[in-house]
Steps between C-alpha positions, in 0.01 A plus 500: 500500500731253681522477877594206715344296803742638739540880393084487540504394857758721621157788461226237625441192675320191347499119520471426163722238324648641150246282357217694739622798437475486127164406491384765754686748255305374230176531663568896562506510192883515398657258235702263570685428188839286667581296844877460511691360753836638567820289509395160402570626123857513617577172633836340453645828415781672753768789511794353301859696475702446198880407646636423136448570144686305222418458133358159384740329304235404233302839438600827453215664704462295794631482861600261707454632868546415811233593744411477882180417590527540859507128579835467216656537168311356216601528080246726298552580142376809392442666196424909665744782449416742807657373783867481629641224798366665850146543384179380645257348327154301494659136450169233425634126623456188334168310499329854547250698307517866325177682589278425181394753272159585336442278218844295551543151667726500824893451446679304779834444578738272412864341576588490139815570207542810355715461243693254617512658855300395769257758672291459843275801503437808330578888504153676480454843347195740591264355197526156612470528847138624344593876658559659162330492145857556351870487605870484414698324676475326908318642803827724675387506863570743792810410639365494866329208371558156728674255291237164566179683549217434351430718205130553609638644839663711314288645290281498870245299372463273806286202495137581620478824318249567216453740218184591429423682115182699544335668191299782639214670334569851358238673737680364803823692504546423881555164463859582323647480834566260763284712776225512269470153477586470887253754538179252362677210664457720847140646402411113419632328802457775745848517619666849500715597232838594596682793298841525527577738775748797430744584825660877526749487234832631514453876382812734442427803723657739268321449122168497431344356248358803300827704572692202281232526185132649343239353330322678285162317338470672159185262400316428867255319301743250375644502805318633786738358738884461559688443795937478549659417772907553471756215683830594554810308550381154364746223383358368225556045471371183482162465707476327800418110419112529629428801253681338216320159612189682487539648187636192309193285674283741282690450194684870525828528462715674806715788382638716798340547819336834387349445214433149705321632764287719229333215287485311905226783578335519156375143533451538923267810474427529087691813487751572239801737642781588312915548605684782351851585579496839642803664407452414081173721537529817310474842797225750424589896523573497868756227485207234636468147295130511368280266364256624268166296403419603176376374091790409246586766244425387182756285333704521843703155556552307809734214574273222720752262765475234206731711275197595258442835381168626482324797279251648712178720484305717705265258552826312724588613878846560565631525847761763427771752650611851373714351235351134378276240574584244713203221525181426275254591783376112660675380227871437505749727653782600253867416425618862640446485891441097551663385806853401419774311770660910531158585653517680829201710516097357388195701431249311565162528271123420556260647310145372351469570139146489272440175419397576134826679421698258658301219283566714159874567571543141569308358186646747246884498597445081548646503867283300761640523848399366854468870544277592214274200582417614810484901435262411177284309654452778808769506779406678840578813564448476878793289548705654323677684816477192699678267229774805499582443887504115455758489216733795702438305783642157329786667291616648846541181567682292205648777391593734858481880454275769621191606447455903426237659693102484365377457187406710223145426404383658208067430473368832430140350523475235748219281409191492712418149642192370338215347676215261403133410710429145555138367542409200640175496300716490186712221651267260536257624196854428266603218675195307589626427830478659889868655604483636870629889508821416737629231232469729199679758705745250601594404149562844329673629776756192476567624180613823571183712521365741781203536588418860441212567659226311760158632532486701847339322768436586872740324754251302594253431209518182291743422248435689157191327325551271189457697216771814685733492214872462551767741359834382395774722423708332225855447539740650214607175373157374437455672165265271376237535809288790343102423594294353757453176241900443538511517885242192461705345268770487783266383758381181207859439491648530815145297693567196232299511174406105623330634809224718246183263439372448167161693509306501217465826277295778552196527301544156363258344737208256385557334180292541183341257219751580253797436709430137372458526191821761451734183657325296255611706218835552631550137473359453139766792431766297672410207301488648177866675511627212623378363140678717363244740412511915585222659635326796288201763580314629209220752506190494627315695221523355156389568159180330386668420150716254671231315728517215276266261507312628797080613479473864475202489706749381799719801430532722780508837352627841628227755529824753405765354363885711473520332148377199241808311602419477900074484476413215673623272798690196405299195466791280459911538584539344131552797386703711731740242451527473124567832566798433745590255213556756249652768673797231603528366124544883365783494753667208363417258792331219317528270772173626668326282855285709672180466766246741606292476833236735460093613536265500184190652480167416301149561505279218603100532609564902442773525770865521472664142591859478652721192513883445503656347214862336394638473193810456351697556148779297350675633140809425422745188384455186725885463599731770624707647195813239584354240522625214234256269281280442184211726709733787640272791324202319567228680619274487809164323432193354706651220627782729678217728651286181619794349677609850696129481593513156608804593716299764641238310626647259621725743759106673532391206595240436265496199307324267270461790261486424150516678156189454279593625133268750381373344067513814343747844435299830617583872411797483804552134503698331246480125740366567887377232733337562869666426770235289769578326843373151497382535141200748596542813718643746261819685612595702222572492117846457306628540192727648181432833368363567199744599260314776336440648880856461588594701198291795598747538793784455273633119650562209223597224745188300627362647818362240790241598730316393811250695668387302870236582710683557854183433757455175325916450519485580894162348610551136373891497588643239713759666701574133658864411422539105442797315519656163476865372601741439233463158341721251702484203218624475158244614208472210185424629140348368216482645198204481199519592161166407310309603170180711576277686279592837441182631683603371785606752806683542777244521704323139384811348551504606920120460512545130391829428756321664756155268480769174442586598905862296458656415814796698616495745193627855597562690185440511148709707249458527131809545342458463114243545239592438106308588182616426183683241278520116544162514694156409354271762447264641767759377744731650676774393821517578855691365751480477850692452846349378786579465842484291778582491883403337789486719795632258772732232297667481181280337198644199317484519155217207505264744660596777262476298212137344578370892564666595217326236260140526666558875438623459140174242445266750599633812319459225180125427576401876591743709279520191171915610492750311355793415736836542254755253550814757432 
């Protein structure tokens, strides 16, 4: 739906800016997908008439012309085919811009030699001018137009105008039309909304409407109203410039001043009407033009104003007369009885049409019209007489003629208005918030709804008590208002959603212990994914066969189990997870990462214990399948499982956690190790599967587990964040390669830097470690970097070198290494 800044306030008065006004829109609750201002798209670009048209002396399909621009002559060379000396045209001058099209960088203007022959401006054609996808040839205006004016003028796109592009939602039919959006503007501000009033038109005393044709509805309940009014005596021509201005504001394009004034209504009041010349109707037995409503015939063909033929159906309205059809009903009139430049007499059409149909007729035959937008999505059948008077009113006066007497009206079945109750009580229980009575009232009736009924009250008693309800009686074009919940929907709307306080749920009052611990677990979650890792949920009840490693006499068994498989409550995740495992590697999905947040259950003392647990599984190769290098089908082993944990606790906040490698295999565990903060408060155990228990559940890569208590994970957290700036002096690095024996770790190695306490050391990094030939037995090579920066100056290498050498003395008399000269 287009509309424009000006057309709006000729129905309502507001202050608003453009800028205002599209935000207010938005806030109603309307789209606003485009802003455009008119006219400045046009700049540098007048009426030009062509005086002279030569051939250029160097190509065979140019022109050199001679054109006035209202100021003088100037040369343009052109290469169109369309246009003869006399015409007008859209002439763009030199050092000016063509409006820029989606996607395309702007063109301007140039003095500049077209083969050989100068040229100072340019001929413009529809499509470049930006007012046409597609054309052949130049822009051939009216020849009324004024040789010098502005081309925006004369399209009537004067400066300070602005289109607006609304997208309106499907339930909202009544904002297709300028007075429906006028109508909110008017129910929002308060100001009265002004319809556009309709004077005594000129009437010829001697026809009357339904002496001049009949309507006959032969499907009422695909249409259960249609309305003609016949105009006599018209001279069909070019519309006046404000209809053709307002049209071509819009983006439609003007045609004749009757069909003109036609799409003018549809987008004022959201009412599609339709123009048929009266005399190319068919006459019924009694020698009276008819118009019948009725389906297709099956196979029956119908020639649309675009020149297509269409097979119909039954399932398609045709708006017919005694011999053919002459329109797909709120569709597209037909070839047969458009309005031609021969027309003298109109019959006027306005009819409402089931939305359904209207929306299946449109879809199948592929034809989507301003018409069948508005009819599918629920026109209004109350206005449909009205919008009849204001289009004979406004072709009476483009086009002259008179108007025949009345109006034939066929509605067999007027529709009842319908009418919703409004409660207070249900106001403020929805809304959380008090509205007095007067302002609800206030705000539905500016939007076109009576009040129906008021509770009777003595003259002088009190006003009607709080919880009186109000009844509204719903307008016909508010086909979406249907219960008391939308009327409060309205009053949310229309009272300013920013005005309603945030009030806290119902029933959510008081918190509870677990609300804790359920953030808490959400964050673990978080943490986990953000690994990498996908979240899984096994059963609770397992089979005691695969409660490895666990005391039967912890077991908590069920006193009626459904089956062997599912007879006790887990005592671990472990092995819900191996089971998540296997299911993914008979699927082909070897790449496996998975966590589990969970309860387990054992006996202890005679009762049943409950804790949560964690515990994650890793199977699968190390490196994604594309990934290049001697290890690319390496597997995932300990060391990738310890260092995802690592990364976890760290984020947890936990740290100081260490490893502590288990001597010995058991039944489950091939290697294992528990994991303990600050080498003593167990946390958990991890480790690799035992082969022979992975191949029960049919998986040959190595499996790594973890299993983690999560009380001990959450009570001896630090959620403290720390941080330090970014280092504002240069680092220094030294590296050391020495001989050690081969039992020496890691670990020893850090242990001994750390009790040297070097000054200004930051980081060590081991970045080699060689076995093997050319070294002497029991021996083996690692090599070192280390580190150093001085917070608040940058170290010379004589202080890095005398920390370096005390630290490389004392790793000798503690460690007994070799430093390696190469």
């Amino acid at each position: 739906m287009k509309l424009t800044y000006n057309w709006l306030k000729q129905y309502v008065d507001f202050d608003w800016s453009p800028e205002e006004l599209a935000e207010r829109l938005t806030m109603l609750g309307l789209e606003v997908e485009g802003v455009q201002k008119l006219g400045g798209e046009f700049e540098g670009i007048v009426v030009a008439q062509v005086i002279t048209r030569d051939k250029h002396p160097n190509a065979d399909k140019l022109s050199v012309c001679r054109v006035h621009d209202g100021q003088g002559e100037r040369q343009i060379v052109c290469g169109a085919q369309n246009f003869q000396p006399g015409d007008k045209v859209p002439l763009i001058l030199p050092g000016h811009t063509l409006p820029a099209k989606p996607g395309q960088e702007p063109f301007t203007i140039k003095v500049g030699k077209i083969r050989g022959v100068e040229s100072h401006g340019m001929m413009c054609s529809p499509s470049e001018l930006g007012l046409a996808e597609d054309s052949d040839g130049l822009m051939i205006l009216r020849p009324d137009a004024q040789v010098g004016q502005p081309f925006a003028e004369y399209l009537g796109r004067a400066r300070g105008d602005v289109v607006y592009d609304l997208e309106t939602t499907p339930n909202r039919p009544d904002w297709n039309s300028v007075l429906g959006i006028a109508r909110e503007i008017s129910a929002l501000t308060g100001n009265p909304l002004r319809l556009p009033q309709i004077p005594p038109l000129s009437e010829d005393p001697e026809r009357t409407a339904d002496a001049l044709v009949s309507v006959t509805l032969a499907d009422a309940e695909l249409c259960p109203r249609y309305t003609a009014r016949v105009i006599l005596g018209v001279k069909v021509g070019p519309s006046p410039d404000w209809l053709r201005h307002a049209l071509e504001k819009v983006g439609l394009r003007s045609i004749n001043n009757v069909v003109d004034v036609t799409n003018f209504v549809m987008l004022e009041t959201g009412q599609p009407l339709h123009a048929f010349d009266y005399h190319l109707l068919a006459k019924d037995a009694h020698g009276k033009p008819a118009i019948i409503v009725r389906r297709a015939a099956a196979g029956e063909k119908f020639v649309t104003l675009d020149g297509q033929e269409h097979v119909l159906t039954p399932e398609n309205l045709l708006i017919a007369d005694p011999a053919k059809g002459i329109a797909l009903a709120g569709v597209m009139g037909g070839q047969n009885t458009e309005i031609n430049d021969q027309t003298v007499d109109v019959l006027l059409e306005s009819a409402w049409f089931h939305p359904t149909n209207i929306r299946r007729t449109s879809k199948k035959l592929g034809l989507r019209t301003d018409a069948s937008y508005r009819f599918e999505r629920g026109a209004d059948i109350g206005i449909t007489d009205y919008a009849s008077r204001r289009a004979a009113q406004l072709i009476l006066e483009t086009a002259g003629g008179r108007l025949a007497q009345g109006v034939v009206d066929a509605y067999p079945r007027p529709a009842s208005p319908r009418s919703i109750s409004l409660r207070l009580e249900k106001i403020r229980a929805l809304l959380g918030v008090e509205i007095p009575r007067e302002t609800c009232e206030n705000l539905l009736v500016g939007l076109g709804l009576k009040v129906a009924r008021r509770v009777p009250m003595p003259v002088d008693a009190p006003a009607p008590a709080p919880s009186a309800p109000l009844v509204f009686q719903i307008p016909s074009f508010r086909v979406d208002l249907k219960r008391e919940v939308d009327l409060i929907e309205e009053v949310a709307r229309l009272f300013g959603v920013d005005k309603i306080p945030s009030t806290p749920p119902r029933g959510a009052l008081g918190v509870h212990p677990f609300d804790r611990r359920h953030d808490e677990l959400a964050e673990i979650r978080r943490l986990l994914t953000g690994l990498g890792l996908h979240e899984a949920q096994g059963q609770t009840l397992l089979g005691e066969s695969e409660c490895h490693g666990v005391d039967p006499a912890r077991l908590v068994r069920l006193a009626n189990p459904l089956s062997s498989d599912m007879n006790v409550l887990r005592p671990s995740l472990l092995p819900g997870l191996v089971h998540a495992v296997q299911h993914n590697v008979n699927r082909k999905t070897h790449e496996v990462a998975l966590f589990e947040v969970g309860r387990v259950f054992e006996l202890r003392h005679g009762k049943i214990h409950e804790e949560w647990r964690l515990a994650l599984a890793l199977t699968g190769p190390r490196n994604p399948r594309f990934w290049e290098g001697a290890d690319r089908d390496a597997s995932a082993d300990l060391f990738d499982l310890k260092g995802l944990l690592e990364e976890f606790f760290e984020h947890l906040g936990l740290r100081a956690v260490a490893f502590a490698r288990r001597p010995a295999s058991t039944a489950f565990w091939v290697e294992s190790a528990d994991v303990l903060l600050g080498g003593k408060v167990p946390l958990g155990e991890m480790g690799w599967l035992h082969p022979l228990v992975a191949r029960r559940y049919d998986v040959r890569e190595p499996v790594l587990l973890a299993e983690l208590q999560v009380d001990e994970l959450l009570g001896r957290r630090n959620a403290d964040k720390q941080f330090k700036p970014l280092p504002a002096f240069p680092s220094v690095r030294r590296d050391l390669a020495f001989l050690a024996p081969a039992e020496l770790t890691h670990a020893a190695v850090l242990e001994a830097v750390r009790k040297a306490k070097t000054p200004h050391l930051e980081a060590v990094e081991l970045f080699d470690v060689y076995r093997g030939a050319n070294l002497p037995a029991g021996l083996k090579s690692m090599a070192y970097s280390f580190t150093y920066r001085h917070p608040e100056r940058t170290l010379t290498d004589a202080e890095v070198n005398a920390a370096q050498e005390k630290l490389v003395t004392h790793l000798k008399q503690t460690l007994g290494i070799n430093v390696r000269d190469s």
